[in-house]
VOKOLTI-39827 format. One record per residue (C-alpha): x, y, z; residue in one letter. Coordinates in steps of 0.1 Angstrom, whole numbers, plus 2048, in hexadecimal, padded with zeros to 3 digits. Example, Ala and Ser with C-alpha at 12.3 -4.5 7.8 and 13.67 -1.06 7.14 Angstrom:
<atoms>
87B7D384EA;8897F5847S;
</atoms>
This chain:
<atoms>
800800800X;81D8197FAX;81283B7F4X;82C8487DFX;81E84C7B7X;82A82E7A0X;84283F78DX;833843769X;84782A754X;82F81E739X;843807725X;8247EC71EX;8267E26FAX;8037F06F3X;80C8136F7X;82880E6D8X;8118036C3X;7FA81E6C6X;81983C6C7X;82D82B6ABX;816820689X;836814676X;8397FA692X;8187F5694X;8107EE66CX;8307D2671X;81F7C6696X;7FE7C0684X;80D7B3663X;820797674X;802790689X;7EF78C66EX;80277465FX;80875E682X;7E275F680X;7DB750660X;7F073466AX;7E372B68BX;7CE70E68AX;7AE7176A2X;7BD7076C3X;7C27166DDX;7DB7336D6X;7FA73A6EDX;7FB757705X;81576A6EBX;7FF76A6CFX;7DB76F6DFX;7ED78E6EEX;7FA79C6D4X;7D679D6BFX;7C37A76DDX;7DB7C76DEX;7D67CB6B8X;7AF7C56BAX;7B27E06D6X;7BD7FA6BAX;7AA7ED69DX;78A7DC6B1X;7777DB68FX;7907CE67AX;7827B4665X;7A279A66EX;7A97A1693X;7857A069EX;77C780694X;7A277169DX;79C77E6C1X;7797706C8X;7867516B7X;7A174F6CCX;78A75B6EBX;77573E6E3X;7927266E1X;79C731705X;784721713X;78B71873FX;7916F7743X;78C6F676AX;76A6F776DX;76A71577DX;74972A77DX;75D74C784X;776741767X;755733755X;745759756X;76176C74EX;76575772CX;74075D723X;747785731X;762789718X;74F7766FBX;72E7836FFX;7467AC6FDX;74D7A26D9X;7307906CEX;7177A76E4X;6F67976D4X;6FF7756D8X;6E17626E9X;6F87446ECX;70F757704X;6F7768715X;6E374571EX;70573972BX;707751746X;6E475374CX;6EC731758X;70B73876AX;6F375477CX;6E5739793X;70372779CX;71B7487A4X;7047517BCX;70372F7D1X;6E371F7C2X;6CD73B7CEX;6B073E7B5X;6A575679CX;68B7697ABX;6A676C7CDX;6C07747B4X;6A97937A0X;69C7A17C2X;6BF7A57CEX;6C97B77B6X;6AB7D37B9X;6B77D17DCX;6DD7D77D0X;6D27F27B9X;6C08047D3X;6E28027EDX;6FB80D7CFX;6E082E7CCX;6E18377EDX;7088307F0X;70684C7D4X;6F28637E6X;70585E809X;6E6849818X;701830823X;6F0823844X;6D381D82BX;6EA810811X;6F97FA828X;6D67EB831X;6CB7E580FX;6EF7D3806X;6E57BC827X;6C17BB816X;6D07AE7F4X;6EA799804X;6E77747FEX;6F875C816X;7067477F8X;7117627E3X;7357697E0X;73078A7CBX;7117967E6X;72978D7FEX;74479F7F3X;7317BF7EEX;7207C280CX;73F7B8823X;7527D2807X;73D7F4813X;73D7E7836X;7617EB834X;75D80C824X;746818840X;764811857X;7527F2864X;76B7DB863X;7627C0879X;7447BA86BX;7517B8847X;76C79E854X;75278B867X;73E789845X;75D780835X;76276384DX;74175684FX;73C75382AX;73472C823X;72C72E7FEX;74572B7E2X;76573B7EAX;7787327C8X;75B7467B3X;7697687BBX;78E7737BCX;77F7927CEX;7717807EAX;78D7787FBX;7A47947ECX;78F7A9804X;79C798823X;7BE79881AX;7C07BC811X;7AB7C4831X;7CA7B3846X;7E37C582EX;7D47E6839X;7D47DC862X;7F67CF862X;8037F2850X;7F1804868X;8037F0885X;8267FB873X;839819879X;833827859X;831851858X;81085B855X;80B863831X;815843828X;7F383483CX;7D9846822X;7D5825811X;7D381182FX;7B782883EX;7A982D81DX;7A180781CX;792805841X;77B82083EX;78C83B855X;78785983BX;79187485BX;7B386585AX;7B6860837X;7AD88682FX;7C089684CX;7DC87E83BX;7D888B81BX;7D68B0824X;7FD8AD82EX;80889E808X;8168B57EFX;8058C37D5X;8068AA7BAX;7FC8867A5X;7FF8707CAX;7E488F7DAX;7CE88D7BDX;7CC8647BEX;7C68657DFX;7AF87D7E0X;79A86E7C7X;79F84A7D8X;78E85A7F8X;77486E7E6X;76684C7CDX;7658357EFX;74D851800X;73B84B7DDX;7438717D2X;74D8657AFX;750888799X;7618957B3X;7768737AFX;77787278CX;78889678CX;7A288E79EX;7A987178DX;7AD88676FX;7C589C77EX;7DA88178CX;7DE871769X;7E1895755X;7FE89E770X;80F87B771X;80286774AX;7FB882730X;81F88972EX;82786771BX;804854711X;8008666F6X;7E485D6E0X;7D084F701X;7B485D713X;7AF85B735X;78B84E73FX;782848761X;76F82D765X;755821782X;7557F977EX;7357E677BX;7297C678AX;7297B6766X;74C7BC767X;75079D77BX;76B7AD78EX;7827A7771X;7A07C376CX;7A47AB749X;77E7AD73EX;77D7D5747X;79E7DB735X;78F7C7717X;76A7DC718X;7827FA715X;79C7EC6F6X;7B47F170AX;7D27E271BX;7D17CE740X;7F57DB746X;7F07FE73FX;7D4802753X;7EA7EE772X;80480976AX;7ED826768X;7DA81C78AX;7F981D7A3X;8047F9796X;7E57E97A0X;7EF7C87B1X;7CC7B77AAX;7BC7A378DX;7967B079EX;78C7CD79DX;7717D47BAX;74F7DD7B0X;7478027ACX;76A80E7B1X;77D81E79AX;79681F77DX;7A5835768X;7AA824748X;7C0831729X;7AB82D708X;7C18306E8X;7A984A6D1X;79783D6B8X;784849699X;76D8606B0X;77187D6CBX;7658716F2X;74687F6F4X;74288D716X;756895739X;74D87D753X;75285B761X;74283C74EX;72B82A75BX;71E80F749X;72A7FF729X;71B7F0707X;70D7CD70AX;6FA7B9726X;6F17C9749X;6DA7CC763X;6C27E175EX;6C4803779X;6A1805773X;68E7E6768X;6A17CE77FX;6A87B975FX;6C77B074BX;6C37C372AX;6D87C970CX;6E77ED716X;6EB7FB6EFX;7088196FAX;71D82671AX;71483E731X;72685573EX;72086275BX;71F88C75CX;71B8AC771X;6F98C176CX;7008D9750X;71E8C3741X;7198C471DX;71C8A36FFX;72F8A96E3X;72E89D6C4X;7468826BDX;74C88969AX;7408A267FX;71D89C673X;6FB8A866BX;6DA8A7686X;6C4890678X;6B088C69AX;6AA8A66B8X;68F8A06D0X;67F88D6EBX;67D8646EFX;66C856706X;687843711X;6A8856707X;699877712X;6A2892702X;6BC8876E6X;6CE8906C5X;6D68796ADX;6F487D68FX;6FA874674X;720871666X;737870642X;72D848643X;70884563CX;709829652X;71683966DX;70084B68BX;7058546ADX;6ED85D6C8X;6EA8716E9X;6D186F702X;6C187B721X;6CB89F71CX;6BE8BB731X;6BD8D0712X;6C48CE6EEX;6E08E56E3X;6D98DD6B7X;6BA8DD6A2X;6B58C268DX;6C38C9669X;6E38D767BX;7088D2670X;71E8CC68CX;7498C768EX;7538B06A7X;7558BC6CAX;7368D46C7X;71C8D46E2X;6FC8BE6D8X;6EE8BD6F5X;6EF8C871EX;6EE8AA72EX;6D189D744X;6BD884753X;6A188173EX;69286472FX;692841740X;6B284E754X;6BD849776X;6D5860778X;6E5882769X;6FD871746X;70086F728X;6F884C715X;70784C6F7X;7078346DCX;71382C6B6X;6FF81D69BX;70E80967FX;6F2800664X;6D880B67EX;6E17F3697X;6F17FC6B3X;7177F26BAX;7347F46D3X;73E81E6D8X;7608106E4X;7668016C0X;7678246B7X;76F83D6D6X;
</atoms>
């Protein structure tokens, strides 16, 4: 848990390809070929790297995206593990997002990750789970933390690990270990599970050391004691390690813009310098994220590494539900369409609303009252009004008649319909109109009028 900033030594292999295309055009030719001569076994680690970091930069490409669900599918867990099991659909069901084959699968493994419990347990748990994650939000946390008891099932891991998770973070530490140590479910399901303990005992014993004060922000950070973190922090230079730290004790009270702004300070003061052609996108992970740094890093197009590197070295392969990440994204065809956190990616997710798991046809991102959407690349307003449920929202249409891109739930509209707009101007104010549960921008892209994955083309 040192304090001190990881120096800012990105050398991961990703970040050349996307600063040098001469390198990059020889990368992906020699990949190419290695690709045409692999047989449809199982590929080794070298190779299914390399396209995944290709695919990352060209995720439409008409050779790397079917090589890397190929070799996705070909990577199938052979332990019979259901956490192993649901990270493999995860990752499949990313790139083929309509598949009803995938979805079945983990429709099935639904029942068995959470102990046997049965559906209708499992569905009201959740509304229960939604509930205690808005009233985190809003500070309710004494509320919160009865609705996370509420949702809590004894055989769940995840439930489990959630509610023992903001007990911590409430500085109720015993009870979370107690939780912890009672749990007689599944252990092996959830890497996070026990991870919780262990860095629960990694906080105690560097609290019992004779480290210097400032270097017990983590430590107090993790247990809950927020009055000893800040008075901590108040005595650290001005600076990247303030600005983490800051935004580490601001996203654990559940302040997240707040968070999400110093994140973007620490990374502009300590990254900019030399990840050029990234862009720094905080992040608020999701429970279909399964906990996975991998599965998050591939939802993104981006590297596992780099995102370790960017986020203090993170020692972890989970990644805690509803904490955060700032995660490089090498630019793509179009502009990032709004200042915020994200909140929600393309593809399969609970429903905030309904209670259901739906096909979720954009991102949101997650924005301040009177933040504005901007246009993601140049194009002409060939819809501006109100839908029932995107609120009010603009629709464009770009160069490629194929190509459209929509923004909903605005406050107000800032273009008339018939309008010609560059990218980066104002469309819209964002709101929280429509079927919305919160003030963001949902923002999709639509390829032959169906709706695809914005990260193919942020």
């Amino acid at each position: 848990m040192s304090l001190a900033p990881v120096m800012a030594q990105a050398d991961d292999g990703f970040q050349k390809l996307v600063t040098q295309p001469e390198h990059r055009a020889r990368h992906q030719n020699r990949i190419e070929q290695e690709i045409r001569r692999w047989q449809g076994t199982r590929p080794n680690e070298q190779l299914f790297s390399d396209v995944r970091l290709l695919f990352n930069l060209a995720p439409r490409d008409r050779v790397l995206r079917p090589a890397i669900t190929r070799m996705l599918a070909a990577r199938r867990p052979q332990t019979g593990s259901v956490q192993a099991e649901e990270l493999y659909y995860y990752h499949l069901l990313n790139l083929e997002p309509r598949s009803e084959s995938h979805r079945q699968k983990l429709a099935d493994l639904l029942l068995r990750k959470h102990g046997g419990h049965s559906a209708t347990e499992i569905k009201n748990a959740y509304r229960f789970l939604n509930d205690a994650f808005n009233a985190w939000d809003e500070a309710k946390y004494d509320q919160a933390i009865r609705l996370f008891k509420q949702a809590h099932l004894a055989k769940s891991p995840e439930l489990t690990a959630l509610l023992a998770s903001h007990l911590r973070d409430r500085g109720q530490v015993a009870q979370a270990q107690k939780i912890l140590a009672d749990f007689k479910g599944e252990r092996s399901y959830l890497d996070w599970l026990d991870g919780l303990q262990l860095q629960i005992n990694a906080a105690q014993q560097l609290l019992n050391s004779a480290l210097p004060e400032p270097d017990r922000i983590g430590a107090w950070l993790t247990l809950g004691n927020y009055e000893r973190a800040k008075s901590a922090i108040q005595q650290l230079p001005a600076g990247p390690s303030k600005h983490w730290h800051q935004a580490k004790a601001l996203e654990k009270q559940g302040q997240y813009h707040a968070a999400a702004a110093e994140y973007q300070s620490y990374y502009h003061q300590l990254w900019s310098p030399q990840l050029k052609g990234f862009v720094p996108v905080v992040y608020k992970a999701q429970l279909e994220d399964i906990n996975s740094l991998d599965l998050i890093a591939l939802k993104f197009r981006t590297s596992p590494e780099l995102i370790r590197q960017v986020n203090q070295a993170w020692p972890h392969d989970w990644v805690e539900t509803y904490r955060m990440l700032v995660i490089p994204v090498a630019a793509h065809e179009m502009n990032w369409p709004a200042s915020g956190y994200v909140s929600s990616h393309f593809g399969f997710r609970l429903h905030p609303i309904r209670g259901t798991w739906r096909l979720h046809e954009g991102i949101d991102i997650e924005t301040r009252p009177g933040v504005p959407a901007l246009a993601a690349a140049p194009g002409s307003v060939v819809q501006a009004g109100f839908d029932s449920a995107c609120g009010n929202m603009i629709r464009l249409q770009h160069a490629d008649p194929a190509l459209r891109t929509v923004y909903c739930h605005g406050e107000k509209l800032s273009v008339a319909k018939g309008a010609k707009v560059s990218a980066g101007k104002p469309v819209l104010v964002t709101g929280n109109t429509g079927a919305s549960a919160s003030n963001h921008l949902h923002f999709g892209v639509q390829l032959n009028g169906v709706f695809v994955d914005p990260m193919d083309w942020l």
